[in-house]
TORBARO-66876 format. One line per 2 residues: number of its first residue (from 1); their letters; for each residue x negated, y, z of N, C-alpha, C. Coordinates in Angstrom, 2 decimals. Each point is the difference from the previous one (the first is absolute). Layout:
# TORBARO-66876
NUM> a> X Y Z X Y Z X Y Z; ...
END
This chain:
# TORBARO-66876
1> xx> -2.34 -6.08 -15.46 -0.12 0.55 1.33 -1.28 -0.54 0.64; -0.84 1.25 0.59 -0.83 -0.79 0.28 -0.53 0.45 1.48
3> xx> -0.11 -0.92 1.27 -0.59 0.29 1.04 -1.21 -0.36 0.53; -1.23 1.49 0.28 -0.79 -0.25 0.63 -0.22 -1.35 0.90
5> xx> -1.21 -0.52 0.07 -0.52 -0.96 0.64 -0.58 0.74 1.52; 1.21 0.26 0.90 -0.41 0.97 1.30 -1.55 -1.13 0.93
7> xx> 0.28 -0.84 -0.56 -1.47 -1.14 1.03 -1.16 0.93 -0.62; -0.34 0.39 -1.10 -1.12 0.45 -0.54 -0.21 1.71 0.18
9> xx> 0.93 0.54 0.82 0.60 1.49 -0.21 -0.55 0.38 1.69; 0.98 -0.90 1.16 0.01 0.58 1.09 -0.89 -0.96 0.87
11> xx> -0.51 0.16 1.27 -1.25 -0.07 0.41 0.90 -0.19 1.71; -0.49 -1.12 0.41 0.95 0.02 1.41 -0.47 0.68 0.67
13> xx> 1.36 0.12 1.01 -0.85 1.40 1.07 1.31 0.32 0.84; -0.06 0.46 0.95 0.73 0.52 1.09 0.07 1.63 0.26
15> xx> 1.51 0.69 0.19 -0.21 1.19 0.49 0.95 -0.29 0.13; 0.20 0.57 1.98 0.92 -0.19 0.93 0.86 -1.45 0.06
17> xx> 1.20 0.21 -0.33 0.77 -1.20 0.19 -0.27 -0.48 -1.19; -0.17 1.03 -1.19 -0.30 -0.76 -1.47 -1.05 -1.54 -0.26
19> xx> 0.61 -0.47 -0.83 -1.26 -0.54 -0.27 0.02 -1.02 -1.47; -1.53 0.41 -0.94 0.28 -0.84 -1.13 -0.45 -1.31 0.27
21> xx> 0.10 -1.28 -0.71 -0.55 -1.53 0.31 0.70 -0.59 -1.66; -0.93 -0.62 0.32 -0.33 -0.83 -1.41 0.42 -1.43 0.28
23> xx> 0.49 -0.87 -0.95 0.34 -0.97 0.86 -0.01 -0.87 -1.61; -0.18 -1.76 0.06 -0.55 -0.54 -1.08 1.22 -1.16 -0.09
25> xx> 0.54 -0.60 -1.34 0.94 -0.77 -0.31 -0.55 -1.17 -0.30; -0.30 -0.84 0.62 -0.63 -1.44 -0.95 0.89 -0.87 -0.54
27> xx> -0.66 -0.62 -1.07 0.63 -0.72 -1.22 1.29 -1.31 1.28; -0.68 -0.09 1.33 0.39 -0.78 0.49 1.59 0.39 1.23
29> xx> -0.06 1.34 -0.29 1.08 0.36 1.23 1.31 0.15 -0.68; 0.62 -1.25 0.93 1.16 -0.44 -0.32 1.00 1.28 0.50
31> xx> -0.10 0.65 0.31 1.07 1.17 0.69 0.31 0.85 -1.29; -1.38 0.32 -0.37 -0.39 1.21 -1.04 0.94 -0.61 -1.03
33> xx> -0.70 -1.45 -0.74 0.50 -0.38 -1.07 1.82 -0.15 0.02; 0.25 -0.09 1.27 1.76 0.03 0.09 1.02 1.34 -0.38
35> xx> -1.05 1.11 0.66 0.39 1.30 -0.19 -0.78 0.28 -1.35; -0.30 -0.62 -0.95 -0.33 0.19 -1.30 -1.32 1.37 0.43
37> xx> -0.74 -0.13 0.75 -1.38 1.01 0.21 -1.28 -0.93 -0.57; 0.04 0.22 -1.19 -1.54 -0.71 -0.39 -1.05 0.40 0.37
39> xx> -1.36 -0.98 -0.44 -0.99 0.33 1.37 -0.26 1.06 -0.71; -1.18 0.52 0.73 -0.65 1.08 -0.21 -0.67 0.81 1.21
41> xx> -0.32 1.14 0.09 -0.35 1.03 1.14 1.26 1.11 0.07; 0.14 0.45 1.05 1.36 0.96 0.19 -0.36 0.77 0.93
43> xx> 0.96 1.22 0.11 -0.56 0.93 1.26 1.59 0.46 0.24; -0.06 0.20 1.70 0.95 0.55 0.37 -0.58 0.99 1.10
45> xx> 1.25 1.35 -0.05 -0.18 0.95 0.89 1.34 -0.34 1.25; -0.48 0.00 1.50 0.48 -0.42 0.76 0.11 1.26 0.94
47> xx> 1.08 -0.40 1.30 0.28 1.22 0.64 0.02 -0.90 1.31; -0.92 0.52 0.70 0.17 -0.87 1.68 0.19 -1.71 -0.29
49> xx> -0.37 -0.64 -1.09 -0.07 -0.90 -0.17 0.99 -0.75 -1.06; 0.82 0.88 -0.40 0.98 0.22 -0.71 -0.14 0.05 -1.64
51> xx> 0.44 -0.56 -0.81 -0.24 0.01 -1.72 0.72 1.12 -0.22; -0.45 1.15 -0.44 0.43 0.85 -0.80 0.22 -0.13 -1.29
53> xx> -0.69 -0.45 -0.62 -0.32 -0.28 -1.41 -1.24 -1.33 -0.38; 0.39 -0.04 -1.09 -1.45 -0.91 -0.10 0.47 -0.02 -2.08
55> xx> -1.27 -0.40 -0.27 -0.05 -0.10 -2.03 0.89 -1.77 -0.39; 0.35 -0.29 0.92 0.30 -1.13 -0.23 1.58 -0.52 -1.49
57> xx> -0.03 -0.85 -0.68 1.25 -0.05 -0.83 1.24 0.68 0.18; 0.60 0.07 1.37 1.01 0.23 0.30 -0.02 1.64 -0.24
59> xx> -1.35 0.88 0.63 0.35 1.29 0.11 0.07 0.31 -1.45; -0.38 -0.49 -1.11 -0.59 0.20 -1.30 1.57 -0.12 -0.78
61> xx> 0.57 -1.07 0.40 1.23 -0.38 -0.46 0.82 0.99 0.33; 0.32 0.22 1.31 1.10 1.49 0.49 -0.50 1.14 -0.61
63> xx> -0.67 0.45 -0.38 -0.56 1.17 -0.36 -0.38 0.39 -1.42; 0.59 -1.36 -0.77 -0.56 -0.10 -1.51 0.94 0.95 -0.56
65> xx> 1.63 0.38 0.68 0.60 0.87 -1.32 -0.27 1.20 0.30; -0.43 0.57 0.86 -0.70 1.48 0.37 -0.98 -0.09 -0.64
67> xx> -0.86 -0.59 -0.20 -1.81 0.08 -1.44 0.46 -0.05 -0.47; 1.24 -1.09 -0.63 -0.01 0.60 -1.69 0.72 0.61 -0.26
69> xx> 0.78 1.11 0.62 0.83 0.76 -0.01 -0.21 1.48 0.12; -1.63 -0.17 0.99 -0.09 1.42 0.03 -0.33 0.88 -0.65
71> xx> 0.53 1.57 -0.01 -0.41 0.91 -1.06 0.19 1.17 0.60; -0.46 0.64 -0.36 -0.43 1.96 0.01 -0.07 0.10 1.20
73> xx> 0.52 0.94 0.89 -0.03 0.54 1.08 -0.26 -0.92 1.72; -0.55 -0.96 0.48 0.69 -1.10 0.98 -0.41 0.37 1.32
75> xx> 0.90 -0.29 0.66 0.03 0.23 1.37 0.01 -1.50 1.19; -0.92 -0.16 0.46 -0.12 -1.65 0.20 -0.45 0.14 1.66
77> xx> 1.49 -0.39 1.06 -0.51 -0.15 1.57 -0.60 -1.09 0.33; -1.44 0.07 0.50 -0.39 -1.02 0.29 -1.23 -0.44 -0.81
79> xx> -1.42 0.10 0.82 -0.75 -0.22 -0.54 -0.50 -1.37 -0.60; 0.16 -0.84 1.50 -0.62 -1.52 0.11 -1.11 -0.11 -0.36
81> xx> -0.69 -0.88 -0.98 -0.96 -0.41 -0.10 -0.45 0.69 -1.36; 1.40 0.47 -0.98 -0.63 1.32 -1.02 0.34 -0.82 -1.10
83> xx> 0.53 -1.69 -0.04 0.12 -1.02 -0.79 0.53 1.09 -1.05; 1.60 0.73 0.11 0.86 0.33 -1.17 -0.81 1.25 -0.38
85> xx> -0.50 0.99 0.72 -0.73 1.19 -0.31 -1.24 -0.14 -1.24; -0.49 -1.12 0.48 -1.39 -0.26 -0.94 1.22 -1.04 -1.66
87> xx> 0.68 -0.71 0.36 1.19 -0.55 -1.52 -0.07 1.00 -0.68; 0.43 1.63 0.34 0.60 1.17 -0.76 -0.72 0.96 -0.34
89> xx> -0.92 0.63 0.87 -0.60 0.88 -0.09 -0.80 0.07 -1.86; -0.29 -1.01 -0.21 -0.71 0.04 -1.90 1.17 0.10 -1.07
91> xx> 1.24 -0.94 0.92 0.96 0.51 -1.39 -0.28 1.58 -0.44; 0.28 -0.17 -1.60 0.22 1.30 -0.82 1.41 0.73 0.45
93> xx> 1.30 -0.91 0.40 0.95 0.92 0.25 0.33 0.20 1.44; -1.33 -0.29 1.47 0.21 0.64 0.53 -0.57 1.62 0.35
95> xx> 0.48 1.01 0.64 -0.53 1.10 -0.53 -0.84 0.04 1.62; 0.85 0.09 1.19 -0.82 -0.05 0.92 0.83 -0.58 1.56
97> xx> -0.82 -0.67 1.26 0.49 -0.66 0.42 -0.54 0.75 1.40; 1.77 0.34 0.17 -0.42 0.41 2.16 0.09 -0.96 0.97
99> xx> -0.79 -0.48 0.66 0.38 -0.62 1.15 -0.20 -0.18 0.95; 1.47 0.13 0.82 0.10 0.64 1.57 -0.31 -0.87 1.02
101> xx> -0.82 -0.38 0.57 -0.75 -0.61 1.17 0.24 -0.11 1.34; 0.53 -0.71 0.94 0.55 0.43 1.08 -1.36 0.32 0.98
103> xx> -1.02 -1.31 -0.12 -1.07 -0.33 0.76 -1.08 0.71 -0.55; -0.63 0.77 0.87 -1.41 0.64 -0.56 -0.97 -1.16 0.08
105> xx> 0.47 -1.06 1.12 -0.99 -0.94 -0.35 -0.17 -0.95 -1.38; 1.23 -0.05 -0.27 0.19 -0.97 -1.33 -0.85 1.27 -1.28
107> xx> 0.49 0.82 0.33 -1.10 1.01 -1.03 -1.53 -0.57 -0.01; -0.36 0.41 1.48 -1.47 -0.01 -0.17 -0.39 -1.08 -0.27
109> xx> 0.49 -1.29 0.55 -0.11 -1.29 0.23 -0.20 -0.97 -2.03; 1.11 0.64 -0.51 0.21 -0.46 -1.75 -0.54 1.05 -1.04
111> xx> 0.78 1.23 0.33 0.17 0.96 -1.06 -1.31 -0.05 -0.54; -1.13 0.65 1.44 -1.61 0.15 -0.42 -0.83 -1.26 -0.96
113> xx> 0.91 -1.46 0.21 -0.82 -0.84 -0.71 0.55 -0.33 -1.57; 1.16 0.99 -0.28 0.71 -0.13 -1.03 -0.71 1.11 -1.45
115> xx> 0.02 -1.01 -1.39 -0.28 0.82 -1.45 0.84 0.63 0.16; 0.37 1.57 0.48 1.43 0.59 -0.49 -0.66 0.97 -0.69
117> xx> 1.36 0.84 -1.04 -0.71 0.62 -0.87 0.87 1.26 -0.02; -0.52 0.90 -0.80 0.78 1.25 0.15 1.26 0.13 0.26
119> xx> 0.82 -0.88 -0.93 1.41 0.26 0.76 0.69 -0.34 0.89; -0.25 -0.79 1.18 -0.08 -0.25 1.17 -0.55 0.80 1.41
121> xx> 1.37 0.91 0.46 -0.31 -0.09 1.19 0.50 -0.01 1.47; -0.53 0.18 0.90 0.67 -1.03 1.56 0.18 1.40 0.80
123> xx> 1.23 -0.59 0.54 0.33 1.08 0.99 0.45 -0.97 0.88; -0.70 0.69 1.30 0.15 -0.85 1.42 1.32 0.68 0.29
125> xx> 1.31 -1.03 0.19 0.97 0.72 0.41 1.01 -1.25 0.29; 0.95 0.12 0.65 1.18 -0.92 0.46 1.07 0.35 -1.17
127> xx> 0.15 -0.76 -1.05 1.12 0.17 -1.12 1.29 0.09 0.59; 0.60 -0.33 1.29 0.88 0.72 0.65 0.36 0.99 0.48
129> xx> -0.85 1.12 -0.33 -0.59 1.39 0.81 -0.37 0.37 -1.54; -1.09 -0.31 -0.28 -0.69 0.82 -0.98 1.22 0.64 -1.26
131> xx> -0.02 1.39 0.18 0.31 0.55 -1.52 -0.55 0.12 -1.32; 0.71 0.29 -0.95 -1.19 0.21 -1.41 0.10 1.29 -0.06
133> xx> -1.07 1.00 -0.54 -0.48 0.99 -0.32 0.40 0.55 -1.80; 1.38 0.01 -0.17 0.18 0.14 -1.06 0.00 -1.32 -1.04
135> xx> -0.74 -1.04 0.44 -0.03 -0.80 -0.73 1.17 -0.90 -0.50; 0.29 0.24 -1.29 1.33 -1.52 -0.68 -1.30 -1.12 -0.49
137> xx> 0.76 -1.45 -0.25 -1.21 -1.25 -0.13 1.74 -0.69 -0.67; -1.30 -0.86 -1.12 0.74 -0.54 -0.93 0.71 -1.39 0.40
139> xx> -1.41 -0.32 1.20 0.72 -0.93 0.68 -0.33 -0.31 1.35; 0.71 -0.16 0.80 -0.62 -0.41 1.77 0.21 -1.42 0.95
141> xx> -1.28 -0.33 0.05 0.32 -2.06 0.33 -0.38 0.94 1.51; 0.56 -0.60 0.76 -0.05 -0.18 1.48 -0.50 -1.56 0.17
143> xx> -1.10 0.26 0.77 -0.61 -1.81 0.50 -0.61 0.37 0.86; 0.77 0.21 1.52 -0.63 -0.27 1.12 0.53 -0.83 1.10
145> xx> 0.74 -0.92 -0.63 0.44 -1.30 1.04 -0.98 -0.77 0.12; -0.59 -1.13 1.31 -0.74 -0.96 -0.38 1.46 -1.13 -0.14
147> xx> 0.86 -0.05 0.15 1.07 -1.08 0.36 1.39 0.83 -0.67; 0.60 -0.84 -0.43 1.46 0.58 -0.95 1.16 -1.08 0.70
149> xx> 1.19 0.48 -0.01 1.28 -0.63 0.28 0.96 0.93 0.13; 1.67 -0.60 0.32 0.90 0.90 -1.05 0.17 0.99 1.41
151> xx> -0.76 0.32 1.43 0.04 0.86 0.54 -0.85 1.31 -0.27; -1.39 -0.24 -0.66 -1.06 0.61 0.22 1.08 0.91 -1.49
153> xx> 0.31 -0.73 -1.16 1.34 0.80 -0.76 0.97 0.77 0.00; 0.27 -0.43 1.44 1.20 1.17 0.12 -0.28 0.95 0.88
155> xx> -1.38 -0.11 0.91 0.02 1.32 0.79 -1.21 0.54 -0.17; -1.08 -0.61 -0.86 -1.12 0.50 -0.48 0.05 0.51 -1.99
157> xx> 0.15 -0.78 -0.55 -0.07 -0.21 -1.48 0.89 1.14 -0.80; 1.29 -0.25 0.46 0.92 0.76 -0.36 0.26 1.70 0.34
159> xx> -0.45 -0.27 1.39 -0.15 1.73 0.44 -1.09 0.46 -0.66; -1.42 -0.47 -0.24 -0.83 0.36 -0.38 0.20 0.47 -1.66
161> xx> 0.72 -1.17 -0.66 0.24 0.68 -1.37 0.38 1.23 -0.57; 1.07 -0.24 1.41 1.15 0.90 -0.14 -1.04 1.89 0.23
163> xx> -1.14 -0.17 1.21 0.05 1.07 -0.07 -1.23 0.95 -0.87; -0.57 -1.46 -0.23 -0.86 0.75 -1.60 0.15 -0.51 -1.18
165> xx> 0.83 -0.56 -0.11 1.22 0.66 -1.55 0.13 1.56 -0.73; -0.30 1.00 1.05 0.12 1.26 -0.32 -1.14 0.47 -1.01
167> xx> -1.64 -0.74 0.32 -0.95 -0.05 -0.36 -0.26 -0.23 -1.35; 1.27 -1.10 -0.79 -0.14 -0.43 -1.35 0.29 1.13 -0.71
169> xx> -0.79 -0.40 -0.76 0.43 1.26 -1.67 1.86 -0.09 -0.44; 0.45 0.61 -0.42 0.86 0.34 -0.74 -0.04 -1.12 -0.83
171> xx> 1.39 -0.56 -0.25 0.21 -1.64 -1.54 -0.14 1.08 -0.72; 0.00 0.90 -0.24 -0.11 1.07 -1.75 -1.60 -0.05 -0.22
173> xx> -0.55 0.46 1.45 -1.69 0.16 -0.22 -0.68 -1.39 -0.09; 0.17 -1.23 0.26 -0.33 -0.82 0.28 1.27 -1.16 0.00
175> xx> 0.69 -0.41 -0.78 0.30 -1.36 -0.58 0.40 -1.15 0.60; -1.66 -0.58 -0.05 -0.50 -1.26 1.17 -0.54 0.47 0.85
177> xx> 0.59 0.73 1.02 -0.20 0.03 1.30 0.46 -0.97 1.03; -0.65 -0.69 1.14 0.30 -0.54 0.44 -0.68 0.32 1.65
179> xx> 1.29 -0.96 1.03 -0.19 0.57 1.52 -0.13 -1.75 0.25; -1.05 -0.50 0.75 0.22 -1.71 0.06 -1.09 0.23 1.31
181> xx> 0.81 -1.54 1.45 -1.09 -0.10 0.76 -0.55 -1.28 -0.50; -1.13 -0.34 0.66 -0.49 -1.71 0.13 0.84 -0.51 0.19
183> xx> 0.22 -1.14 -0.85 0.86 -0.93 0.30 1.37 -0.07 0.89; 0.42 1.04 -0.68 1.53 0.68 0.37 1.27 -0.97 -0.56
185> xx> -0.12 -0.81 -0.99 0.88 -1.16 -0.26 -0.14 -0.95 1.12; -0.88 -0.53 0.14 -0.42 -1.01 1.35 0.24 0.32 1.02
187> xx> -0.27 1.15 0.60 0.46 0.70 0.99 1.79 0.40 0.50; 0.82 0.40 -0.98 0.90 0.20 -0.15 0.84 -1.27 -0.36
189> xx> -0.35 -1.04 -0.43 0.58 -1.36 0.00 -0.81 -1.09 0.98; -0.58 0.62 1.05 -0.92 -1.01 0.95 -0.09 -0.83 -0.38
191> xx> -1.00 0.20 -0.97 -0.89 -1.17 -0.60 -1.30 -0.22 0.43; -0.36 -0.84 0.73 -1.65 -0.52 -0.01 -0.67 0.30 -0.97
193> x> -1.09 0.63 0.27 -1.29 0.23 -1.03 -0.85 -1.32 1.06
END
C-alpha cells in the first residue's frame, strides 16, 4: 500500500474558509512521538480553523482497508486532501473513481493541485442530496467526518449507508462489494482516534 507524500504534491493556500498548511514534526516533539506521528513534513486541510484532514499516520491507518481493498467501479464522499484518491487511482483493479464533493472550495483549493488521472472524477455535490445517474460501484467509502463518535453513527453513518446502498452492484455482478465509512468501527464503538 502505498501513500503519496501530499507535502511534495500540495502547495499552501487559502480559499474562503478553506485552507491548506504544512506543518513540521521534529525528532524532538514529545506530543507527536506519544501519538506515534514521526517527524517529518505534513499537510492538513482545515475549515474555519478546523482539521479536516491532514496525511498524518492516523488518517493512513483508518483508511488502509479501503486501498487495499479497492476495486472496479468506486464511489468515494469526500474529497479532503485527495490522500485515498491518489492510493487507488494506479491500481490495475481499480476501473474508475467518482467523487462527490460537498465544497467547491475544497475542489478548487486541492483537486487543481492534484496528479489525477483519467479515471477520476469530481462532482461538486452534497452526498446527502446528490443522486447517481445510473451508476452501480463496486465499492463506496464515505469520508466526510472531520470527528467520529457513536452519535455521528447513528444519525449520520448509518442513514447515509443506508441510503446509498442502492448504488452498489448486485453480490452476483460484483462479489467483493463493499459499503464502509471512515472509521465507522471507532465511531460506532466511541473510540478515540
Amino acid at each position: 500500500m502505498h501513500f503519496e507524500n501530499l507535502s511534495n504534491i500540495l502547495k499552501e493556500g487559502t480559499k474562503e474558509d478553506y485552507a491548506i498548511n504544512k506543518f513540521t514534526i521534529s525528532k524532538n516533539n514529545i506530543r507527536a512521538m506519544l501519538e506515534d506521528i514521526p517527524q517529518g513534513e505534513y499537510v492538513t486541510l482545515t475549515c474555519k480553523g478546523e482539521v479536516v484532514m491532514s496525511n498524518t499516520p492516523m488518517e493512513k491507518r483508518t483508511n488502509a482497508y479501503f486501498v487495499q481493498h479497492a476495486h472496479g467501479d468506486i464511489l468515494i464522499a469526500g474529497l479532503g486532501i485527495g490522500l485515498i484518491v491518489l492510493a487507488i487511482q494506479n491500481k490495475k483493479e481499480v476501473k474508475s473513481i467518482t467523487v462527490i464533493e460537498k465544497s467547491s472550495d475544497v475542489i478548487d483549493l486541492v483537486a487543481k493541485q492534484l496528479p489525477l488521472n483519467s479515471k477520476v472524477k469530481i462532482i461538486n455535490a452534497d452526498i446527502f442530496k446528490w443522486k447517481s445517474e445510473k451508476n452501480k460501484y463496486d465499492v463506496i467509502y464515505l469520508d466526510i467526518w472531520n470527528y467520529i463518535n457513536s452519535d455521528v453513527y447513528e444519525k449520520e453513518m448509518k442513514p447515509l449507508k443506508e441510503r446509498c446502498k442502492d448504488y452498489l452492484k448486485s453480490k452476483s455482478d460484483s462479489p467483493n462489494r463493499f459499503i464502509k465509512c471512515w472509521a465507522e468501527y471507532e465511531a460506532k464503538n466511541n473510540i478515540r482516534l
